[in-house]
C-alpha atoms as an extended CHARMM CRD file, in Angstrom:
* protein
*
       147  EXT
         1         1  UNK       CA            -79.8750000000       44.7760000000       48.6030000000  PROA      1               0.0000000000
         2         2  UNK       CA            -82.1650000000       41.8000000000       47.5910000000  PROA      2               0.0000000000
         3         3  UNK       CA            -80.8870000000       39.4320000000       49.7310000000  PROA      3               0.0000000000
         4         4  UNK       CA            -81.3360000000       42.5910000000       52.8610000000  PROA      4               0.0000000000
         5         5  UNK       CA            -84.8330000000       42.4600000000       51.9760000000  PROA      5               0.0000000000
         6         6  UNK       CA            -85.4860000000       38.6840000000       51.7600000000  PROA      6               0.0000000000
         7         7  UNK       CA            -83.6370000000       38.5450000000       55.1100000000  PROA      7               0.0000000000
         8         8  UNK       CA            -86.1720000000       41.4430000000       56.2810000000  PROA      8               0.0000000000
         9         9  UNK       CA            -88.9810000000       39.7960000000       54.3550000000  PROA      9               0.0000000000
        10        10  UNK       CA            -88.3710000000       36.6260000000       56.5900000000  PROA      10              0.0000000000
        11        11  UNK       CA            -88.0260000000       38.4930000000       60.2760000000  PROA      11              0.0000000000
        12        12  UNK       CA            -91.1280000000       40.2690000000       59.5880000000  PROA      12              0.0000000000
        13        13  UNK       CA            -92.9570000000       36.8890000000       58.1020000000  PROA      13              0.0000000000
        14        14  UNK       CA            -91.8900000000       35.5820000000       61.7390000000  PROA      14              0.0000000000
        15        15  UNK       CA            -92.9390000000       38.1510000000       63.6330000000  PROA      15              0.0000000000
        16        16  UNK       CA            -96.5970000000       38.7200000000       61.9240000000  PROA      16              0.0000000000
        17        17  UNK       CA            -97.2990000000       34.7000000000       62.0850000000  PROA      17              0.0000000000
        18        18  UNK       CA            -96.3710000000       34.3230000000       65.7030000000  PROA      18              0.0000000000
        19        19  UNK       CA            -93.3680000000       31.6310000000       64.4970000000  PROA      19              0.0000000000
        20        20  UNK       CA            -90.4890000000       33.1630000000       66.5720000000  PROA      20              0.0000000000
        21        21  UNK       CA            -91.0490000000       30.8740000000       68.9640000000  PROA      21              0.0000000000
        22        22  UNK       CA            -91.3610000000       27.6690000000       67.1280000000  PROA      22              0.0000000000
        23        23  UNK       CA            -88.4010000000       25.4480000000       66.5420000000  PROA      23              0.0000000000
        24        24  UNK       CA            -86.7500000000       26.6220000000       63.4120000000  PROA      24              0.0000000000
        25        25  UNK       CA            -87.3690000000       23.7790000000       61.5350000000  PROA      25              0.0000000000
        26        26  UNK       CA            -90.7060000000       24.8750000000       61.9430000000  PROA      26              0.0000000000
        27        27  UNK       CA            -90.7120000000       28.5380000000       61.1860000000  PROA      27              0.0000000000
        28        28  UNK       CA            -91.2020000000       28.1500000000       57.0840000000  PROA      28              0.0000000000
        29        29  UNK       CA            -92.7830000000       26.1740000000       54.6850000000  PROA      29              0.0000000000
        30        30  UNK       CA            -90.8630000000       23.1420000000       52.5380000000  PROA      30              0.0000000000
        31        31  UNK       CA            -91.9040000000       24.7100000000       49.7180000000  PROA      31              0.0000000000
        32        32  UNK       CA            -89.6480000000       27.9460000000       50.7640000000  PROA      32              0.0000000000
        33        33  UNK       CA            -86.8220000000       25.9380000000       51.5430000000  PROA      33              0.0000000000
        34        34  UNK       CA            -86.8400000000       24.6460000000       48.2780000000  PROA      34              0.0000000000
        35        35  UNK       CA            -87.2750000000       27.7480000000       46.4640000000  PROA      35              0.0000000000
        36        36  UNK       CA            -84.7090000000       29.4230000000       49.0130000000  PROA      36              0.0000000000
        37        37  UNK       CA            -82.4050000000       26.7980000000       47.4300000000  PROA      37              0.0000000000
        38        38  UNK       CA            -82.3810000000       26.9010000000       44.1780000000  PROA      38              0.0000000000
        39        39  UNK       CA            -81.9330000000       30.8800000000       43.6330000000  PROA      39              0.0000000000
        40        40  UNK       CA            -78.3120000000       30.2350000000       46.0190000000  PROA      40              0.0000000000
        41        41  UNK       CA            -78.0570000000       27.8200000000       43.2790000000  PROA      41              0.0000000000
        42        42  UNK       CA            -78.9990000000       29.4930000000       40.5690000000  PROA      42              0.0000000000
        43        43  UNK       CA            -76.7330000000       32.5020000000       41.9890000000  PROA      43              0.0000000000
        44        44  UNK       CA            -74.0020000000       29.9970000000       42.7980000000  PROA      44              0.0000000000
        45        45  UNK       CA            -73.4910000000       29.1250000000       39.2180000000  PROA      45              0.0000000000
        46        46  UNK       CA            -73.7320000000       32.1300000000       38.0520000000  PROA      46              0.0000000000
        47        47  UNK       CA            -70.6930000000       33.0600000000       40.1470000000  PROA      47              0.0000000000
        48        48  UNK       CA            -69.2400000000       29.7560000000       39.0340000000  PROA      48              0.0000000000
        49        49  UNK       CA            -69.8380000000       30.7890000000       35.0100000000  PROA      49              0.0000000000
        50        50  UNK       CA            -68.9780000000       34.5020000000       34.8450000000  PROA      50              0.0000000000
        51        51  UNK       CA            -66.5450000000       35.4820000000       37.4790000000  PROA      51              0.0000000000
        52        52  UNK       CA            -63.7080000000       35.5310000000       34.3110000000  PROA      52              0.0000000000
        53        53  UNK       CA            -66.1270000000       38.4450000000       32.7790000000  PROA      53              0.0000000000
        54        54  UNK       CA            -67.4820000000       39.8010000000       35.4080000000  PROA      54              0.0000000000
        55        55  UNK       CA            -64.6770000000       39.7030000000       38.1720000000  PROA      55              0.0000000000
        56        56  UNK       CA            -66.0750000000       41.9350000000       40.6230000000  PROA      56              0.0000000000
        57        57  UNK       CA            -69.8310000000       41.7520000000       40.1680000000  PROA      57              0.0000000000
        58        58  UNK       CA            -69.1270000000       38.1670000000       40.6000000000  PROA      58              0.0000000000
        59        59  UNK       CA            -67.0630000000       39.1040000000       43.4610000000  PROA      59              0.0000000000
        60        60  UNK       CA            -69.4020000000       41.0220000000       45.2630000000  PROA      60              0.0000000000
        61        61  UNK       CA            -72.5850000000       38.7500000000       44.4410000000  PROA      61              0.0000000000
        62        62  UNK       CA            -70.3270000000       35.8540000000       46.4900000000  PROA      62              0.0000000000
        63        63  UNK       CA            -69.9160000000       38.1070000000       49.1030000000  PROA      63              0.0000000000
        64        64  UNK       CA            -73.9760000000       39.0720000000       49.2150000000  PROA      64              0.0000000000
        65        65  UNK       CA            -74.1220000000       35.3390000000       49.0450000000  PROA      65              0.0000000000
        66        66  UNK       CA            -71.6220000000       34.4630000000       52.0040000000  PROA      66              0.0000000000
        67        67  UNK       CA            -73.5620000000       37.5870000000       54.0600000000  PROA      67              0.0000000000
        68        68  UNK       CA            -77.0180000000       35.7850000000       53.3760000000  PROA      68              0.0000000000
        69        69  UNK       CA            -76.4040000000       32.3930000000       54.5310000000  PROA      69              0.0000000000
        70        70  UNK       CA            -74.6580000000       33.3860000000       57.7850000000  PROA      70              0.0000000000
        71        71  UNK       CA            -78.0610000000       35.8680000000       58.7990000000  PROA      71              0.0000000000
        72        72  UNK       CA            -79.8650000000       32.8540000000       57.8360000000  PROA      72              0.0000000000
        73        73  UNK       CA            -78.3400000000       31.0400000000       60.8470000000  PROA      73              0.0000000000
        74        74  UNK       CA            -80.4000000000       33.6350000000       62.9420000000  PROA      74              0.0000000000
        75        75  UNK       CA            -83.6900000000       32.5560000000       61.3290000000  PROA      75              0.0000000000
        76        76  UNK       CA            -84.0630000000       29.3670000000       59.6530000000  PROA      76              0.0000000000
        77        77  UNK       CA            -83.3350000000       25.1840000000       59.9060000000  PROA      77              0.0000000000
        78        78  UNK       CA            -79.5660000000       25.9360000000       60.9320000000  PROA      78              0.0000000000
        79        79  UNK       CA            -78.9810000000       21.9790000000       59.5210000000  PROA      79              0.0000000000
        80        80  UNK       CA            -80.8460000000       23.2270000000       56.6830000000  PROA      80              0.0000000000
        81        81  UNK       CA            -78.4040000000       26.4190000000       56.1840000000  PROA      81              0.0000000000
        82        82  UNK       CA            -75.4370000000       24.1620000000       56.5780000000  PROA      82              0.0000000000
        83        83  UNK       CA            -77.0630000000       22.3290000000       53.7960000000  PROA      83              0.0000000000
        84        84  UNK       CA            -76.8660000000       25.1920000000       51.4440000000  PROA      84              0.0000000000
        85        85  UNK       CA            -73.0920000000       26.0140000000       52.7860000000  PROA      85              0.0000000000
        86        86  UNK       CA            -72.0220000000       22.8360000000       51.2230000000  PROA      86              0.0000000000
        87        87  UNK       CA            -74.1600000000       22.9020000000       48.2980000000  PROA      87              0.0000000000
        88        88  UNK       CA            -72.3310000000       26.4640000000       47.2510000000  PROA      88              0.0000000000
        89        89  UNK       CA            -68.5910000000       25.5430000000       48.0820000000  PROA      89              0.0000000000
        90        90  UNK       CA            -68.6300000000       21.8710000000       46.7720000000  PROA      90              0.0000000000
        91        91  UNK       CA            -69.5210000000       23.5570000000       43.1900000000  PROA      91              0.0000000000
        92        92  UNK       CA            -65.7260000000       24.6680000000       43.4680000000  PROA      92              0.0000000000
        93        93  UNK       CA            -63.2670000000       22.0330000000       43.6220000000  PROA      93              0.0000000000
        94        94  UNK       CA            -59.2950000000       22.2920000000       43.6550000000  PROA      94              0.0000000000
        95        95  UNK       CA            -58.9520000000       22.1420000000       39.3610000000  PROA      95              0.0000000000
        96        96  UNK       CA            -61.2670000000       25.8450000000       39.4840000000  PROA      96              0.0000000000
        97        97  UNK       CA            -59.2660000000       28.9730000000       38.3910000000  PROA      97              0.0000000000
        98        98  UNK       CA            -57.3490000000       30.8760000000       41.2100000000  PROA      98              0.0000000000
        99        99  UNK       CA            -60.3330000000       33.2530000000       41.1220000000  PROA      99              0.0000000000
       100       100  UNK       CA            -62.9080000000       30.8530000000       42.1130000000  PROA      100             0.0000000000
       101       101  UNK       CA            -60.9770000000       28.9510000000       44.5920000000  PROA      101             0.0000000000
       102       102  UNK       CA            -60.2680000000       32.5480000000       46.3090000000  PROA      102             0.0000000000
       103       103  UNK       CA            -63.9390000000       33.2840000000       46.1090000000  PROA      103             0.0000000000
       104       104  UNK       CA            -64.5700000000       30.0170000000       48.1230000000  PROA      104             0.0000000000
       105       105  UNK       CA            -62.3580000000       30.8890000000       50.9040000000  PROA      105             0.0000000000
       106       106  UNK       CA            -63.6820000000       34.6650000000       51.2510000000  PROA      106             0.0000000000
       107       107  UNK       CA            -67.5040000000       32.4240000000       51.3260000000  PROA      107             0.0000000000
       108       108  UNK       CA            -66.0620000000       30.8400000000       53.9410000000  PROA      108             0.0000000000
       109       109  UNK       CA            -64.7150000000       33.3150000000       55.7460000000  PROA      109             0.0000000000
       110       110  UNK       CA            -67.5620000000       35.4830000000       55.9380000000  PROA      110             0.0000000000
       111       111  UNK       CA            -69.9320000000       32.6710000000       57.2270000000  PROA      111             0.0000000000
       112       112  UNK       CA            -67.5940000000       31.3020000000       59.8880000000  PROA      112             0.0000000000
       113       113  UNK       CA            -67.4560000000       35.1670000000       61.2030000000  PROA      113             0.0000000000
       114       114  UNK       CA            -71.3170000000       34.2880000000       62.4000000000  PROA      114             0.0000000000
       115       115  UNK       CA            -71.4030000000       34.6940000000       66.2190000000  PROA      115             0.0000000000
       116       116  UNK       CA            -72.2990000000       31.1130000000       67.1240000000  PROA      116             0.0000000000
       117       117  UNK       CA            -70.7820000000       29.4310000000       64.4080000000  PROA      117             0.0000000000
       118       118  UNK       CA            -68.0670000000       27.7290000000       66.0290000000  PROA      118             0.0000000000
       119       119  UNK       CA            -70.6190000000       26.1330000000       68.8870000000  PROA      119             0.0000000000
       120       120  UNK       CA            -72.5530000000       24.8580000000       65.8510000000  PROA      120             0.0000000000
       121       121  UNK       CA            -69.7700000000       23.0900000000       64.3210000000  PROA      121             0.0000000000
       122       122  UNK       CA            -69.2330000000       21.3960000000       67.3170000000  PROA      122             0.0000000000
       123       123  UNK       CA            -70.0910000000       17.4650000000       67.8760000000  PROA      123             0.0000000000
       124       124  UNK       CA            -73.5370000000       17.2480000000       70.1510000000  PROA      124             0.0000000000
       125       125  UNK       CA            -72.7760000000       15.9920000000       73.4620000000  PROA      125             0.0000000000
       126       126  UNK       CA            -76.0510000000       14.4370000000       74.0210000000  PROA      126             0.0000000000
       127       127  UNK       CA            -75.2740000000       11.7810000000       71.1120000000  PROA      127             0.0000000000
       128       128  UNK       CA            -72.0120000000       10.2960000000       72.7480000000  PROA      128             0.0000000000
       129       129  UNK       CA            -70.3660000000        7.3660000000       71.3540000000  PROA      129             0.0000000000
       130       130  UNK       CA            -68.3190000000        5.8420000000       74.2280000000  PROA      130             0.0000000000
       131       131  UNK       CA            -65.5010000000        3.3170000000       73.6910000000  PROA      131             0.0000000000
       132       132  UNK       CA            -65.9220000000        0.9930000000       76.5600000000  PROA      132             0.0000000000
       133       133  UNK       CA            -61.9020000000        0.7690000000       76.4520000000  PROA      133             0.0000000000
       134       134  UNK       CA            -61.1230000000        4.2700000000       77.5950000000  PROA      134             0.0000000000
       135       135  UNK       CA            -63.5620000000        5.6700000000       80.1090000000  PROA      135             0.0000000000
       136       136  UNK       CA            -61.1360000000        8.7410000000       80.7030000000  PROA      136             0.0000000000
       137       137  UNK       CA            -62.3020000000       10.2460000000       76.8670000000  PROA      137             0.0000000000
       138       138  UNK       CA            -66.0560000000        9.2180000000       77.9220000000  PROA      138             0.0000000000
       139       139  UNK       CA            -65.6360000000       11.5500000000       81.4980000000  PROA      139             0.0000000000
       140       140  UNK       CA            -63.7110000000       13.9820000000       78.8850000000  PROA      140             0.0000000000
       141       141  UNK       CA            -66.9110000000       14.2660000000       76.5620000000  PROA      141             0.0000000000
       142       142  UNK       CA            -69.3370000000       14.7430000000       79.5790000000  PROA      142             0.0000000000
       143       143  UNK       CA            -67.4730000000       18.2080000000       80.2430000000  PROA      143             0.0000000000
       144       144  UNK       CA            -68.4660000000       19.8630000000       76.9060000000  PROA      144             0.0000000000
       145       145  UNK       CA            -71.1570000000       22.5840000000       77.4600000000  PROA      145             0.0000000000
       146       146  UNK       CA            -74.2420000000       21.8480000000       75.1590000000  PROA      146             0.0000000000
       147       147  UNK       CA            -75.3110000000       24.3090000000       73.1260000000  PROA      147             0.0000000000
């Protein structure tokens, strides 16, 4: 429910300041990214810290978590959104309890089920690195659609 209504809190912020249009980078303040940051944070380690007490409130608030950061896709920075992707799942690393390294995987899962979020993993055709030696991958690399 709170993140549903800072997701709904940002659309509307976009909609009454006439930023829909502006490149996302542009849409909010530094300031919010920052403070955007730091509660995923400050929820992320919460998740890291309790989820042997609290299994499925812990559970659930890494699912509200996952849910968040894909819908923010839709309205923020998306490198900035990325940023906070890696931020959460590098907290976990492979000597974490079963429990947490599950909970990274279901993160994952629900963000990579955004819409467009194989087209933004992709490389950027427009910043091509040729190899002189094989102009066959260089012709290849022109045929990618850009997104």
């Amino acid at each position: 429910f709170f993140f549903e209504l800072i997701l709904k809190s940002m659309a509307q912020h976009l909609v009454d300041s006439k930023k829909l249009k502006l490149p996302r980078p542009e849409r909010f303040p530094l300031s919010y990214f920052n403070m955007l940051e730091t509660l995923i944070m400050t929820i992320s380690d919460h998740v890291y810290w309790k989820n042997k007490d609290f299994l499925e409130e812990t559970r659930n608030a890494n699912l509200a978590v996952a849910t968040f950061v894909k819908r923010c896709f839709t309205f923020m920075d998306r490198g900035f959104t990325f940023k906070l992707i890696s931020n959460y799942i590098n907290m976990i690393t492979c000597g974490d309890n079963k429990t947490l390294c599950e909970f990274k995987f279901e993160f994952l899962r629900e963000v990579c089920n955004h819409e467009h979020y194989i087209p933004l993993s992709l490389p950027i055709p427009s910043a091509k690195i040729t190899d002189k030696a094989s102009p066959s991958e260089a012709q290849s690399a022109q045929d990618v659609p850009e997104y």
